[in-house]
N, C-alpha and C positions, 0 to 999 in steps of 0.2 A: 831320400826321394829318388824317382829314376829319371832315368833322361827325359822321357816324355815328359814326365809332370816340371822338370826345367827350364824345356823349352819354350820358347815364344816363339808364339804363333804369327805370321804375318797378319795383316786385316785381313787379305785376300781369303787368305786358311780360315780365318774367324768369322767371315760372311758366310764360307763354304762349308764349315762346320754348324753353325746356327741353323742356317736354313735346311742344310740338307739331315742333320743330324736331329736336331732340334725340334724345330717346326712344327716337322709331321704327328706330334707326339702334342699338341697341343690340346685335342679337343679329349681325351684322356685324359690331362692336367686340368682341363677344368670341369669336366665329370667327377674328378678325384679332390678335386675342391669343394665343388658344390655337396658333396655327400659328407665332409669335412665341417663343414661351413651354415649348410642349409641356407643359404645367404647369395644370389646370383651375384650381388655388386662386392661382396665380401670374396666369396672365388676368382671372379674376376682381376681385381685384387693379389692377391694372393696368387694367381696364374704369371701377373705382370711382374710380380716383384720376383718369382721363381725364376722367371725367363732373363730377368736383369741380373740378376746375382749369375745366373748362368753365364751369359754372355761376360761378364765381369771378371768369372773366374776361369773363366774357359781354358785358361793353361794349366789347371788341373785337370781337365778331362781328358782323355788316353782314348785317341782314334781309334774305331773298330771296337770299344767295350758296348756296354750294354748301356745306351743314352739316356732311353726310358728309365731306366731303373736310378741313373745318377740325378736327373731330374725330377722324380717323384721324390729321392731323400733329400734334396733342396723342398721341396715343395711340403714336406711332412717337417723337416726342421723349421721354416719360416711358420708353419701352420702350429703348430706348438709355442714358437718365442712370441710369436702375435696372440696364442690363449693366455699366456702366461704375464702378459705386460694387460689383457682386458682384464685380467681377471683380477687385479691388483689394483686398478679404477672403478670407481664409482659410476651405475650408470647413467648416462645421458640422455635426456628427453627434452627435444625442444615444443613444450605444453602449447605455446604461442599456436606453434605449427597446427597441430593436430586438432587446435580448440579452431580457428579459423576454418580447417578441414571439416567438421562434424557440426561446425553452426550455421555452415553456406548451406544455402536453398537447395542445390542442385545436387544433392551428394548420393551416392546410388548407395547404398551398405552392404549391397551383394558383388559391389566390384572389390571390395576390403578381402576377397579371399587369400589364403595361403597360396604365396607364390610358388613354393616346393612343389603341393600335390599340383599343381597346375603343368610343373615344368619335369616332372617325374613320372604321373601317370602313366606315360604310352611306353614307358619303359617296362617296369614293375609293377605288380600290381599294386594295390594300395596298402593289402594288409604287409605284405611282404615289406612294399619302403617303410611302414609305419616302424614295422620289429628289426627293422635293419637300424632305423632310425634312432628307435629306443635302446641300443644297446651302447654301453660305455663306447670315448670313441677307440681305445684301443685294441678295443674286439671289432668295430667297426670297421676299423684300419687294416684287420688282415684279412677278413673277410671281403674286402674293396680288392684289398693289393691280390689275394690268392683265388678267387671266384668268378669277380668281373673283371679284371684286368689279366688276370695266367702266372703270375709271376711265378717264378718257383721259389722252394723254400729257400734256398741260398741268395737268391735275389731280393726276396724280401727282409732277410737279417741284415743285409747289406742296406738297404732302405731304411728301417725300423733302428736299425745300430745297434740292433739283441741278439744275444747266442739263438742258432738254428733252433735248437732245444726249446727254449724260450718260442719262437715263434709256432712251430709243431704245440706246442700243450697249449697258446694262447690261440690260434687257430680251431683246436680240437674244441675247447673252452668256450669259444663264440659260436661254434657251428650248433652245440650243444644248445646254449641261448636262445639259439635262433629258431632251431628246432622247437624246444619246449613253449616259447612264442606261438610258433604257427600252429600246434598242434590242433588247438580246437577248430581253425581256419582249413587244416588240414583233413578232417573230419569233416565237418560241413562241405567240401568239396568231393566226396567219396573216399579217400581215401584212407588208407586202414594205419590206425599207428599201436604203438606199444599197447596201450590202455584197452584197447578194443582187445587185443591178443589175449591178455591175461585173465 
């Protein structure tokens, strides 16, 4: 280990460090969840518990690295041990709930929309979130970290915890996906692809 990751931090240092370090990097960590997650209260979530372990472990992180990027691989490790512990239960539905919900008098069926496209739309457009959506989330994940976020390659192996190599072929991989997605979208919009060409 090196000195830095030895030392202890005063509070003073670790109030200074959170807010000024941290913080700013927030509304990224829950854009990066929620496209993770599709799930507002599940990102959410998942933003709070990344920020705690953060603050938690804060005398591993090393003043002056790259915060964003040690944050996101908190944020991508808890988002994987949290798939891997749902995916291992049974799922839950409280019937009570929902039967109560759809038997009251007063229920509109056109407020039951998809929170995502609601809270996505003015981003992306819709076919675009949909085939960003639809891809595995590990093509998902590098196309987030390398497209909308900037990360570069070394910063994201550093996040992901895979050889550079690994990220470059699984990035080239998704772009490909994504591409071959939009194509028909991409055509109805004017534009010329492969298929046209040949």
């Amino acid at each position: 280990m090196s000195e830095v990751q030895r030392r202890k931090y005063s509070q003073e240092e670790k109030s200074a460090i959170f807010d000024g370090e941290f913080m700013p990097h927030i509304d990224s960590m829950y854009n990066f969840a929620f496209r993770l997650t599709f799930d507002e209260d599940d990102a959410k979530d998942l933003v709070q518990d990344t920020y705690m372990k953060a603050f938690r472990f804060i005398n591993s992180f090393e003043q002056g690295t790259n915060a964003k990027a040690w944050l996101f691989r908190i944020l991508k490790n808890s988002f994987i041990n949290e798939y891997r512990k749902k995916s291992k239960q049974p799922a839950k539905v409280d019937y009570q709930e929902v039967e109560t919900f759809y038997n009251s008098d007063d229920v509109d069926y056109q407020s039951t929309s998809d929170l995502r496209v609601d809270s996505v739309k003015d981003m992306l457009g819709d076919e675009i979130s949909n085939a960003l959506n639809a891809l595995a989330v590990d093509f998902r994940t590098v196309i987030i970290l390398a497209d909308l976020e900037g990360f570069t390659y070394e910063e994201m192996a550093k996040i992901l915890d895979i050889p550079i190599g690994t990220v470059r072929s699984r990035l080239h991989r998704a772009r490909n996906l994504l591409k071959d997605k939009l194509k028909g979208y991409a055509q109805s919009m004017g534009y010329s692809t492969d298929e046209e060409e040949e």
